[in-house]
N, C-alpha and C positions, 0 to 999 in steps of 0.2 A: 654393162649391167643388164641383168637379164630384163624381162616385164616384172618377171612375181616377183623379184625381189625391187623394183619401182614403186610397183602396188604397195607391198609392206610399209615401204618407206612414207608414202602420202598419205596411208591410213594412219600411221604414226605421226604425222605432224598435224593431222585433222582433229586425232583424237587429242593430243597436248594441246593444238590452238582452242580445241571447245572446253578444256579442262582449264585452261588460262582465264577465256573469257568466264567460265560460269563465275572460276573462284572471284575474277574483276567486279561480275555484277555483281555477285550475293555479296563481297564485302563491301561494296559500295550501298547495299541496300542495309549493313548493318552498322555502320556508321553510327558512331554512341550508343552502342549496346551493348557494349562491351563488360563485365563484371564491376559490379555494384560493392564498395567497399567503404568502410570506418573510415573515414578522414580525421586528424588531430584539427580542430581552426584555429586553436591558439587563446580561445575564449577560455577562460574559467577562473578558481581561487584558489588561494593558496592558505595552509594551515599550521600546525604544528603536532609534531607526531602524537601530542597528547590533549589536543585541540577540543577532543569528542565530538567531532561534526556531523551535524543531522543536516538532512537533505528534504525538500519537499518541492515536486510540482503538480500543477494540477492544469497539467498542457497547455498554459502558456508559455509567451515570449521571457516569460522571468521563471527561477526558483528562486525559492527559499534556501538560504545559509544560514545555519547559528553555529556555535560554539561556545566553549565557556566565558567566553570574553562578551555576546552579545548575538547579531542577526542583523541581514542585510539581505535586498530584495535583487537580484541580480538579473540582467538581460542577456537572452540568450547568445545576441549575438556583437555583443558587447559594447562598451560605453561603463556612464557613471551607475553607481547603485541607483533603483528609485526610490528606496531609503533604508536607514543605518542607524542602529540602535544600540549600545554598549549596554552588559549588565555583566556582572560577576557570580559565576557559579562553579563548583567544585567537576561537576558532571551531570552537563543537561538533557532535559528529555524535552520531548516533542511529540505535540496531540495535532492532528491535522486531518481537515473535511473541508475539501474543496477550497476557496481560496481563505479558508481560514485555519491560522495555526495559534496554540496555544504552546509559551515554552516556560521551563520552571525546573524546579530540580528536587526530586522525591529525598526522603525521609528528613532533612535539613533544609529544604525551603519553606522560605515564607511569603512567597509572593511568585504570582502567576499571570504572565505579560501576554497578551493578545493580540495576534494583529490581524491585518486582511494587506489585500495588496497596494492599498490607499497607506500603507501604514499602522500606527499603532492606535488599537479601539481602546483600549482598558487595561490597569492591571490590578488585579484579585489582592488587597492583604488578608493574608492567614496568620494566625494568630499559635495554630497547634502543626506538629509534621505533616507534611503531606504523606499519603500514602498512594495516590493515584488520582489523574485528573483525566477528562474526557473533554473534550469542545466538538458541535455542530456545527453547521454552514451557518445558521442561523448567528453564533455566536456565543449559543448558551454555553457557559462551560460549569463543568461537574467536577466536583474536586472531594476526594476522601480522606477525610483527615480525621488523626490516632489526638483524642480527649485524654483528662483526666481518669475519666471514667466507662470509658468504652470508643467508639466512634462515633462520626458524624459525616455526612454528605451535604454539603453546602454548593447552592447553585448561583449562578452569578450572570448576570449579560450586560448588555451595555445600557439599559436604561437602570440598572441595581446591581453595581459593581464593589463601591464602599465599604458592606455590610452586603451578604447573601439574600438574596426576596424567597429564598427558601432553604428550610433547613431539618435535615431526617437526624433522628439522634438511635444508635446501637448502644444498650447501655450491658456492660459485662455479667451487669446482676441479673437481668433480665433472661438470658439466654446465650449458649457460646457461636454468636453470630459475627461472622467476621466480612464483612462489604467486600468484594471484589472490584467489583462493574458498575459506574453511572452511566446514561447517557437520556437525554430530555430530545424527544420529536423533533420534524424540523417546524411544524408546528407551533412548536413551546405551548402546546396544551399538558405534556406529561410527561413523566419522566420515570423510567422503567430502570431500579437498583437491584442488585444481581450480591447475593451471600454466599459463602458456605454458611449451613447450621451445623457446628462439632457435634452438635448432640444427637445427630440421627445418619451416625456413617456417613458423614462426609456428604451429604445431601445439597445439591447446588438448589438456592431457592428465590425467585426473583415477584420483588411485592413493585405493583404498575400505581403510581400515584398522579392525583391530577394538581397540575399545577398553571393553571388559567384561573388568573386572581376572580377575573367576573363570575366566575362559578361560585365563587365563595365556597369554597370548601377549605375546612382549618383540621389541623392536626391529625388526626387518625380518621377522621372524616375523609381527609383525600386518598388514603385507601382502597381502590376499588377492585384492584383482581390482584390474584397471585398464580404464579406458577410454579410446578415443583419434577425436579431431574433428581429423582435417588441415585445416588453409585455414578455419578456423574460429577467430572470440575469442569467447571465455564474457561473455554480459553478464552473467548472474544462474544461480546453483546454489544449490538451501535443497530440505531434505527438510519433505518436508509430512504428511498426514496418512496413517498404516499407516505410516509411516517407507520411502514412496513420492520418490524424487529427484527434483524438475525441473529439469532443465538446460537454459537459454536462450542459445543462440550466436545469433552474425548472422548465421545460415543455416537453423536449426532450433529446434523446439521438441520435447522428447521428457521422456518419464516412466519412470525406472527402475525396477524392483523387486528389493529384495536377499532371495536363497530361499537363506541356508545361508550360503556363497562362492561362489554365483554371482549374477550380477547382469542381470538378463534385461529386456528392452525391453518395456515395457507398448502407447505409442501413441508416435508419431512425427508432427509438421506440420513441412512444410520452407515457409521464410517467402519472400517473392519483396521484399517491402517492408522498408526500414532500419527500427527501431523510435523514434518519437519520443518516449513515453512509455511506464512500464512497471511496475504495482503490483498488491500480495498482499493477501489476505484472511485472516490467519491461513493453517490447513495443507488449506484447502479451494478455495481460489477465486482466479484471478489474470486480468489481463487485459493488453492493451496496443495504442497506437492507429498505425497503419502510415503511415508518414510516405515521403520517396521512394521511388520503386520502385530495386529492387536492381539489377539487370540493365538494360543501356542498351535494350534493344529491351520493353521493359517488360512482359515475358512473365505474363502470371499475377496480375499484379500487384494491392491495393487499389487504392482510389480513395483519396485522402490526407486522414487523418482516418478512418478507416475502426477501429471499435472493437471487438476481439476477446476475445469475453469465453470464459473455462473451466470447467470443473472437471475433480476429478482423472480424467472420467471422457472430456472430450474439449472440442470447442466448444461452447456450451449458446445461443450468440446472437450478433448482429452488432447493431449502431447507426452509422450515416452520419454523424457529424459537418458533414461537408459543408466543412469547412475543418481548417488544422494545429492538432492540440490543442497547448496548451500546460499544462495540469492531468491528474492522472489519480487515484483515491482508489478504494477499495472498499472496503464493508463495508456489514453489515444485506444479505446479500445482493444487493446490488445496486451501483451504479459511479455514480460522479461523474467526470463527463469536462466541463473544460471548456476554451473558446478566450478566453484573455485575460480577459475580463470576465463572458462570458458560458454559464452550466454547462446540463446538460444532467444528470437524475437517471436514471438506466436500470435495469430488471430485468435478472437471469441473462438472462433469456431476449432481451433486447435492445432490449423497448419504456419508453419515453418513460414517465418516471412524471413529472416535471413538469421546470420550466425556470425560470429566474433569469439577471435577466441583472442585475449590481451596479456602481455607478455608481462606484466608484473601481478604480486597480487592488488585485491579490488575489495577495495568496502563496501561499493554497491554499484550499479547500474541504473536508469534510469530513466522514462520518455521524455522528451520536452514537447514542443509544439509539433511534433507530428510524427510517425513513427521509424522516421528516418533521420531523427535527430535526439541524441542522449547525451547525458551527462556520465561520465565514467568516473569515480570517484578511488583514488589511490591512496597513496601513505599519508603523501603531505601535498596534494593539490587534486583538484579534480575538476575535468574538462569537458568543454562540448566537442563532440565529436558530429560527424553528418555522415552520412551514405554519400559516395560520390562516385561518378566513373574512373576507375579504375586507371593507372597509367605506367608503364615499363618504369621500371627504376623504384616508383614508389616506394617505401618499406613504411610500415606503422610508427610512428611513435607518441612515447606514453612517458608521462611523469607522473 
């Protein structure tokens, strides 16, 4: 064998031995870092296909479970309930801020059950349909109930559960006013009711009452501001944190502040896109993903799928979906948006913290205590799932 072809041959094995070693270090330097995936743990509940289960956390180690049979405080990472409550309801609904939920069931109920994560604070008897109830952190719960003779807004907490310690009355004669929206500060100084008036186009109108007994202020005396959205319907009103108002019409998005009796405009977004989905973070953080555009000539408008995340402070991020959501979840500071099967995990700020896409359909998604632990909610069970390193063989699975 010649030299040159000697030579080739030891630069050949030079180069393979320093290609061996790098690959030796760098994979020894990447040792568990390998791809970050869904894990099933085995934790969760189980329902029945027409159970109607609501879901609530507020990034704890527990959620919330109801169904129509009742509610149960569940831990994430399993073990017994830390409590279990039976009640009967045809198809229930669920009001929820922070670690307090309110559950009941609209046009046929008559009573509305409260709890926190200690368990159950109080339950509301009604006397008339409900038509819609609201609850705060605080506990106050608002509840809109169809009279005789027009509506009523009856509010209730844990020190004046029994009977309401206040009560707004809509009366049919009076005007074609029809209640939307309650919800009372965290506060509990006042409580800000949201209408349509039929009689002026469909005009959304929201009268701010004070309800701080020490004030003594009685009847139309606690009255003290109004505001008014022409050509405008309220999707969503809930006072959040400073006891700061969002008010979300199908036109706008704006933040109140109440200084005394007057009630003064913090920040204002007027929206160009219908909203397809639309969810809160407790009194801090809310988002929603922009589905057709409003206006025919499509002025302004998102791209559909288009995810607008807040605080109380203004937009903090955007994420492209790229298609119509049909999920939408927040909490652990950050948003679960997903299309059908397939979610999308996002920060405030709007980047991609990871992605899952799940092999059946899904009722919802969900944070628990950190943003690498969710609850996946399916037909008839729904589980915790965790981020975990990744491992040959694994495959997902999902009930």
């Amino acid at each position: 064998m010649d030299v040159s072809k000697k030579s080739i041959i030891v630069v050949g094995l030079l180069i393979f031995g320093f290609a061996f070693l790098t690959q030796s270090i760098f994979g020894w330097m990447n040792v568990g870092t390998e791809d970050m995936r869904l894990e099933n743990t085995g934790v969760g509940v189980t329902y029945g296909f027409d159970a109607h289960p609501l879901f609530h956390s507020n990034g704890s180690r527990s959620f919330y479970f109801a169904t129509r049979a009742g509610i149960r405080y569940v831990p994430v990472r399993g073990g017994d309930s830390r409590f279990a409550e039976t009640f009967s309801f045809t198809r229930p609904h669920m009001a929820t801020r922070g670690e307090v939920v309110a559950v009941g069931e609209l046009d046929r109920g008559r009573a509305i059950y409260v709890y926190d994560s200690d368990g159950h604070l109080y339950t509301a008897p009604l006397e008339s349909p409900v038509r819609g109830f609201f609850i705060n952190e605080a506990g106050y719960l608002s509840v809109i109930t169809t009279t005789d003779d027009g509506y009523a807004v009856k509010l209730f907490n844990t020190d004046a559960w029994r009977e309401p310690f206040f009560t707004w009355y809509f009366y049919r004669t009076s005007a074609m006013r029809s209640p939307v929206a309650a919800d009372v500060s965290e506060d509990g100084q006042v409580v800000a009711i949201a209408y349509l008036n039929l009689s002026r186009q469909l005009t959304t109108e929201i009268e701010f009452m004070c309800i701080d007994r020490s004030v003594r202020r009685f009847g139309t005396e606690a009255l003290f501001a109004e505001e008014e959205f022409q050509d405008e319907i309220l999707l969503s009103m809930r006072f959040m944190a400073d006891s700061k108002l969002l008010i979300i019409t199908d036109r706008r998005v704006t933040v109140r502040r109440i200084d005394g009796n007057d009630v003064q405009e913090v920040w204002t977004v007027m929206l160009y896109n219908r909203l397809d989905q639309l969810a809160f973070s407790a009194g801090t953080q809310f988002a929603f993903v922009a589905g057709a555009a409003l206006y025919p000539d499509g002025r302004n408008a998102d791209p559909i799928g288009t995810v607008n995340i807040f605080d109380m402070s203004g937009l903090t991020g955007r994420f492209y979906l790229g298609r119509r959501a049909t999920h939408l979840s927040l909490g652990q500071g950050a948003v679960l948006v997903g299309a059908d099967r397939y979610f999308h995990a996002v920060s405030a700020g709007g980047e991609s913290l990871w992605h899952h896409s799940v092999p059946h359909d899904v009722r919802g998604m969900y944070f628990l205590d950190n943003t690498n632990t969710v609850l996946i909610a399916g037909a008839n069970r729904a589980n915790v799932w965790r981020r975990q390193r990744g491992r040959d063989g694994d495959a997902d699975e999902y009930s």
